[in-house]
N, C-alpha and C positions, 0 to 999 in steps of 0.2 A: 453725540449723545451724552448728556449729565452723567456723572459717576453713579448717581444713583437710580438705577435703573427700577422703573419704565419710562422716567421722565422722555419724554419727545419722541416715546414707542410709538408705532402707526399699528400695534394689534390692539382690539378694542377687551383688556383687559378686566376681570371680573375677580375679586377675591373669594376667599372659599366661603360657599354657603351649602348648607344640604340642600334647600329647592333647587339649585342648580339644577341638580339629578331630575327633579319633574320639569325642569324647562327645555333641558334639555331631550326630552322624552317628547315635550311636545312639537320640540321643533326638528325631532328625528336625526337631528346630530349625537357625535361622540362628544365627550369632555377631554378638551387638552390639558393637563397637568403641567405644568413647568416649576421645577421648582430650584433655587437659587440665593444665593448669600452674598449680600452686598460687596463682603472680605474675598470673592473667589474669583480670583484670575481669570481660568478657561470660562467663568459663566458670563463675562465679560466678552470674552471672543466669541463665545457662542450665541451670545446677545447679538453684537455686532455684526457678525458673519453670514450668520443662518436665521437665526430667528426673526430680522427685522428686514431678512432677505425679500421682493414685494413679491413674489410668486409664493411664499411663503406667509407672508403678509395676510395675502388675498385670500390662501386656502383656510388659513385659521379665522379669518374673518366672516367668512361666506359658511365653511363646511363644518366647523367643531366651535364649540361653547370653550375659550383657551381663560385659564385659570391659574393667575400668580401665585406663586405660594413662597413666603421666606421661611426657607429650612430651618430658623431658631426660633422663631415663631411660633410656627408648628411645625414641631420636631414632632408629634403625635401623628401628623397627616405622612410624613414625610418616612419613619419605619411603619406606620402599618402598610404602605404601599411598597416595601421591602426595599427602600434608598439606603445605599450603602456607599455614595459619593455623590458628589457635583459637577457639571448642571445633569440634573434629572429630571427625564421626561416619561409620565405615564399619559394612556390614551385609556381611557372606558369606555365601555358603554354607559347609557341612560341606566341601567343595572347595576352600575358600579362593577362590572367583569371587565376584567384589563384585557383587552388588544394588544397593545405594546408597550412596554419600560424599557428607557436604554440609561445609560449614564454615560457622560462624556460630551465634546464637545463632536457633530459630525456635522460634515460639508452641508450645505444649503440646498442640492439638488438632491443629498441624499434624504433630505427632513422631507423635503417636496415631496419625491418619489413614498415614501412612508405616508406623507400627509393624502397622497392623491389616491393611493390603489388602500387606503387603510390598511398596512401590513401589520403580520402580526411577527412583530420584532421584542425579544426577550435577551436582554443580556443586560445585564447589574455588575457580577461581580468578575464575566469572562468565564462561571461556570454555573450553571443550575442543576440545582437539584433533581434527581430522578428519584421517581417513585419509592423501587427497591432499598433503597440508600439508608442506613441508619444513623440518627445525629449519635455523639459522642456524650456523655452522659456520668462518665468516671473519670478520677483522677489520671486515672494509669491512662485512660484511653486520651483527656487529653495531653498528656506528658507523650506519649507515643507519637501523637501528631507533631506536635510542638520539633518533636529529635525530625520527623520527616522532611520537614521545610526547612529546617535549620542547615545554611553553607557557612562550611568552616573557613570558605577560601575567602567570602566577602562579610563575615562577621555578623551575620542576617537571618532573620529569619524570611526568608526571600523566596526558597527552592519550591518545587512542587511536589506534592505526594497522594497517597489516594484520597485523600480528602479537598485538595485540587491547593491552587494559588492564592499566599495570600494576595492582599489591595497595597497597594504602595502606602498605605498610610503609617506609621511607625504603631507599634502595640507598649505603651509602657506599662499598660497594668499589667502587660502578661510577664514584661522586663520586671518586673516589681515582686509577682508570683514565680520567678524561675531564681530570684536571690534567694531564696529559703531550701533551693531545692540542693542537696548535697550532688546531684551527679550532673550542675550544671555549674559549677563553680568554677570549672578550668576554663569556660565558654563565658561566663559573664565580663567579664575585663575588657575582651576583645568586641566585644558586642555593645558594652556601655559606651565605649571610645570610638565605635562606629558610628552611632547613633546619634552621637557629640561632635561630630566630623561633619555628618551628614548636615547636622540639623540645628545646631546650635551659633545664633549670635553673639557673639563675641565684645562686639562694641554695646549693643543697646541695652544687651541680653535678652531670655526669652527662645525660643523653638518654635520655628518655621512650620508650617502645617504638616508638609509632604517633602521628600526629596524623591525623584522618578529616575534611577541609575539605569532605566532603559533608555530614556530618551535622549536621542542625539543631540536636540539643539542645544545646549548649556544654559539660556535663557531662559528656557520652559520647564530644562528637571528642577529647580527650586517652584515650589508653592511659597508668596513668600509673607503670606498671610498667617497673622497669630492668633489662636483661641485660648481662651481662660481655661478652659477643662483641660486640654490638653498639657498646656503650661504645668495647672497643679499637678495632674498624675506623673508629670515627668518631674518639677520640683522634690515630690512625696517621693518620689522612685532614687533621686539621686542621694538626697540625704539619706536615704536606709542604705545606698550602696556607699555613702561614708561609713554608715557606722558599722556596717557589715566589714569593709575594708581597710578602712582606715585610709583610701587613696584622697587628696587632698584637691586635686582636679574635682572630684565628685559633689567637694562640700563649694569650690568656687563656683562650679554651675548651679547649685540651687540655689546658693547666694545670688547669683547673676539673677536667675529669675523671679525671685523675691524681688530683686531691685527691680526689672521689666513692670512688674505689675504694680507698685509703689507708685512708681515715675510714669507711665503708658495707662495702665489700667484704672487705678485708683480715683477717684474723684473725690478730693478731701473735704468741698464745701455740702458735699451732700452723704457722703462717707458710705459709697459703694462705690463696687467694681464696675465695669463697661462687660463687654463681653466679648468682642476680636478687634483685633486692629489690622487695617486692609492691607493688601496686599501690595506693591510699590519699587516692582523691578527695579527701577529709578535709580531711587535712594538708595537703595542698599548694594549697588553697585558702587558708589561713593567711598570715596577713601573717610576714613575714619573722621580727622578735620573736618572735611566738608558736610561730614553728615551734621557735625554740631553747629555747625553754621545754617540747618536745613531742618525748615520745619516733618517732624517726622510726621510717618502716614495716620490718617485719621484713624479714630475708636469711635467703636459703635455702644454707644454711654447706655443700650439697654440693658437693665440687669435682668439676670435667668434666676432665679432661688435655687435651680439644679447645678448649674455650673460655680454661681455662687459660692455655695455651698461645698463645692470640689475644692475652691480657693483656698475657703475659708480651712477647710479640714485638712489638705495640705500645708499650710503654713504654720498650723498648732502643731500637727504632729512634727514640722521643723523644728519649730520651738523647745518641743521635748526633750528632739537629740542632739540641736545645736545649744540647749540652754540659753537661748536668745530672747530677752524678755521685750524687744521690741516687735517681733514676729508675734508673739503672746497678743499683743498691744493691740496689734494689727488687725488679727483675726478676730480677738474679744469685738473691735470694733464696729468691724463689717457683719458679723454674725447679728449683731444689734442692730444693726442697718436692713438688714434683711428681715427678722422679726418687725422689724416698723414700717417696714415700706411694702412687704410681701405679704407678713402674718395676718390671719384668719380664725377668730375661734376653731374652724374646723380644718386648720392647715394651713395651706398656702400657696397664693397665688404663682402663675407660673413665670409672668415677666409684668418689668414694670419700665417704661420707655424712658427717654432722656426726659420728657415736659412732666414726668410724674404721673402717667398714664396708665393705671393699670392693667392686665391682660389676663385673659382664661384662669377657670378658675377650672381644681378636680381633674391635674395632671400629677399621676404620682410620682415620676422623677423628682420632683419638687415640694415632695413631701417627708422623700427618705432624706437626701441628700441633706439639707439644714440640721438635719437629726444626728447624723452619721458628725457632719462639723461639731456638733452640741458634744457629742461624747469625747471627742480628739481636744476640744476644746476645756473640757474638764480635767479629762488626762494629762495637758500641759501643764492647765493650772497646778494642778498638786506637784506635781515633779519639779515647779520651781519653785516652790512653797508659796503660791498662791490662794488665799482661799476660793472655791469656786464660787462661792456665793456671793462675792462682788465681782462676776463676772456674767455674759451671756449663759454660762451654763447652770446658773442657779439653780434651774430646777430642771433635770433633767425627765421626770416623772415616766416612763419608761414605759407602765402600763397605756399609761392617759394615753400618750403619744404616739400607740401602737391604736388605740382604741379611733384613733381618727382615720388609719385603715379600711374602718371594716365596710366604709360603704364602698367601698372600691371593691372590696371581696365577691367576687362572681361564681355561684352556685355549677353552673353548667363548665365551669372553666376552670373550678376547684383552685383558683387563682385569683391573684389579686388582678383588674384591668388597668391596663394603659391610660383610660381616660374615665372619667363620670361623662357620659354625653348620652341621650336618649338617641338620638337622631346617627350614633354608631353605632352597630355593632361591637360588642367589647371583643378586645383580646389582648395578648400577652406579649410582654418585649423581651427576650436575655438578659437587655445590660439594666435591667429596670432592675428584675428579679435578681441578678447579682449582687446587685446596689443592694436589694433587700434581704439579703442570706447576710451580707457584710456587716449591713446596721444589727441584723440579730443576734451577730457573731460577740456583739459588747453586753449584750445584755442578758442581767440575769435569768437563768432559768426559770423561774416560780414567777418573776413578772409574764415573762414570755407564756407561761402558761398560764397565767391568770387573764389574758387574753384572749382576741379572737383569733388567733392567727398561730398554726399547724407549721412549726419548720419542716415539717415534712414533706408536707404538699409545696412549700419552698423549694423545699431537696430539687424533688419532680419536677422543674421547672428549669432544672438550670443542665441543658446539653447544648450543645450548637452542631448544626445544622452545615452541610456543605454550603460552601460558597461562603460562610461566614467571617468574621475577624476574630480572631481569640482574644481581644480582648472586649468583645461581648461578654462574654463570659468569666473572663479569669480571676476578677474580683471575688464571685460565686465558689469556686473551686476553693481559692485563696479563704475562703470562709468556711468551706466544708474541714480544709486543711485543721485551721483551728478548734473548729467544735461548733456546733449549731447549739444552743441551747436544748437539754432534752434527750441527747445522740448518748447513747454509750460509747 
């Protein structure tokens, strides 16, 4: 099978459409959901193993309407159906009511048995929510959680507590929100250097998706695929644990990953980012020499305006505290690259492909995030005696920029929506709404209120939820921390 999967699939694949749901209706099948990222290992085996299994084949062919879906693409399809990893499978009805979500890669007979008797299989994160259960909502409540899961013997927030397990994924915006905290400061060290153990390349530079300290085989606990968002929150994360520290380890790893995305991510003739680079057991078993001899693992050259913009906003606030005016350079750059290739009178688009293609419009991750870069991007500027106004942050306009919001604003939902789409239902994400306490967090008051848009009903917006990751959230909190515009 092609790397790039569905090439030479024998399921007769369908992308997302809403008629779906009436074709599906009328030809009395479920909808198969699969969703998947070119960069992810297990979606790979799970491709391979189960999915293009032919009794598997045949049921998804014959008995369900089955439906590709690329997780960066749409990331809007992919959390409102509550994906919290990869490969993920939802089943509907013609109604849109889920039958089953799993995540994970499982056996071929097990998919069968699921595909054949329609069971109704729910497991995402290892723990769902119950009714009674209340999300967390305060500081203190999440700090309380945060000490539950936290083991001191393996430097992690790993453990379980009443609020259940985290996901194997690393959290650094919440690593990010615990360096400010006075009664985690004996714990940050050991946990910064864990996380740097775990997950950090050392030759290419850059951070691994996942490390799995459960899994026996040694081959499979490295995930060993890289994402741009990911990269920035841990870049942003390690220079504040410089400057917080002064440990010198801290500023070579953000250095390292500055350099990752320069050299890997960067595309200098078109002067944006890419967005992962795949995964490639391979190579990265290779002794160092050899890797340089070795074409390294592809990038997926599509640009996100949301992850983009994580880049970009990472790298200025580098800039700030490393005084590096080529990180400046960088960012000014790519921010401009984004505003040209993404921007919209009313915003901006959500991705835009390797041929110059552009994609969905009226995703608001991709509207906060360039914003959030805009201001960090201003903030460098001065701190290195830059003017902003020969820079992408020229005009930061604050109200304006808030004012392209408000069609997103949903009356019944007293919140801003996920998506502009008639043909959804609207609703609400954490890490959106975090994102958007964060951006409000820079801006002044009197704009903020000369606006459409209520920090407060922001406030109300930002708890999590069992089964969740903290760092949904911890941006949000990390923003309450500082002051909403408005808050006494």
């Amino acid at each position: 099978m092609s790397e790039d999967y569905p090439e030479g699939s024998q399921i007769d694949w369908n992308e997302f459409d809403s008629e779906l749901f009436e074709e599906a209706e009328e030809q009395g099948r479920p909808l198969f959901f699969y969703f998947h990222g070119q960069w992810c290992t297990w979606c790979i085996d799970f491709q391979n193993e189960s999915l293009e299994n032919p009794m598997v084949v045949e049921q998804l062919n014959e008995e369900y309407v089955p439906i590709l879906v690329d997780l960066d693409r749409r990331a809007d399809l992919f959390t409102r159906y509550g994906g919290r990893g990869l490969p993920f499978v939802v089943i509907t009805t013609p109604e849109d009511d889920v039958i089953s979500r799993f995540t994970g890669h499982i056996r071929a007979d097990s998919l069968y048995r699921i595909l054949e008797e329609r069971q109704r299989v729910v497991s995402v994160t290892g723990r769902e929510e119950t009714p009674d259960e209340e999300p967390i909502d305060s500081i203190d409540g999440f700090l309380d959680m945060l000490d539950q899961v936290y083991v001191a013997d393996d430097d992690r927030l790993s453990g379980s507590g009443l609020f259940g397990t985290l996901s194997k994924r690393p959290q650094p915006w919440t690593y990010h929100f615990l360096l400010t905290q006075e009664e985690w400061q004996e714990r940050m060290p050991g946990m910064l250097d864990q996380v740097a153990d775990d997950l950090f390349d050392p030759v290419d530079g850059g951070f691994f998706f996942f490390f799995d300290f459960d899994q026996r085989d040694p081959d499979r606990a490295l995930e060993t695929s890289k994402r741009l968002d990911q990269n920035a929150a841990f870049l942003w994360m390690f220079a504040r644990a410089w400057e917080t520290t002064g440990k010198e380890r801290y500023r070579d790893i953000a250095e390292d990953i500055a350099r990752w995305m320069r050299e890997q991510m960067w595309d200098p003739d078109q002067r944006r980012f890419g967005n992962s680079q795949y995964a490639d057991n391979e190579y990265y078993r290779l002794d160092p020499e050899e890797r340089e001899a070795t074409d390294p693992p592809r990038v997926d050259r599509t640009t996100f305006a949301h992850t983009s913009g994580q880049a970009i906003a990472a790298l200025a606030a580098g800039a700030r505290i490393f005084e590096d005016e080529d990180w400046l350079e960088l960012a000014n750059t790519a921010l401009r690259g984004v505003d040209a290739y993404l921007g919209l009178p009313a915003g901006f688009l959500h991705a835009v492909d390797a041929d110059g293609r552009q994609e969905m419009e009226g995703y608001l991750p991709a509207q906060i995030w360039p914003e959030i870069a805009r201001q960090e991007l201003h903030k460098a500027a001065r701190a290195l005696d830059r003017d902003p106004a020969d820079t992408a942050a020229a005009n930061l306009d604050p109200q304006g920029r808030l004012d392209r919001l408000e069609a997103f604003f949903d009356e019944d939902l007293n919140a801003h929506a996920e998506r502009l789409d008639d043909e959804l239902d609207p609703w609400t994400e954490v890490p959106t709404q975090a994102a958007l306490a964060w951006w409000l967090h820079y801006l002044p008051a009197e704009d903020v209120a000369a606006s459409h848009v209520d920090p407060e009903a922001v406030r109300t917006q930002l708890q999590i939820r069992p089964g969740a990751d903290p760092d949904d959230v911890a941006l949000g909190f990390f923003a309450l921390q500082r002051g909403l515009p408005g808050e006494e």
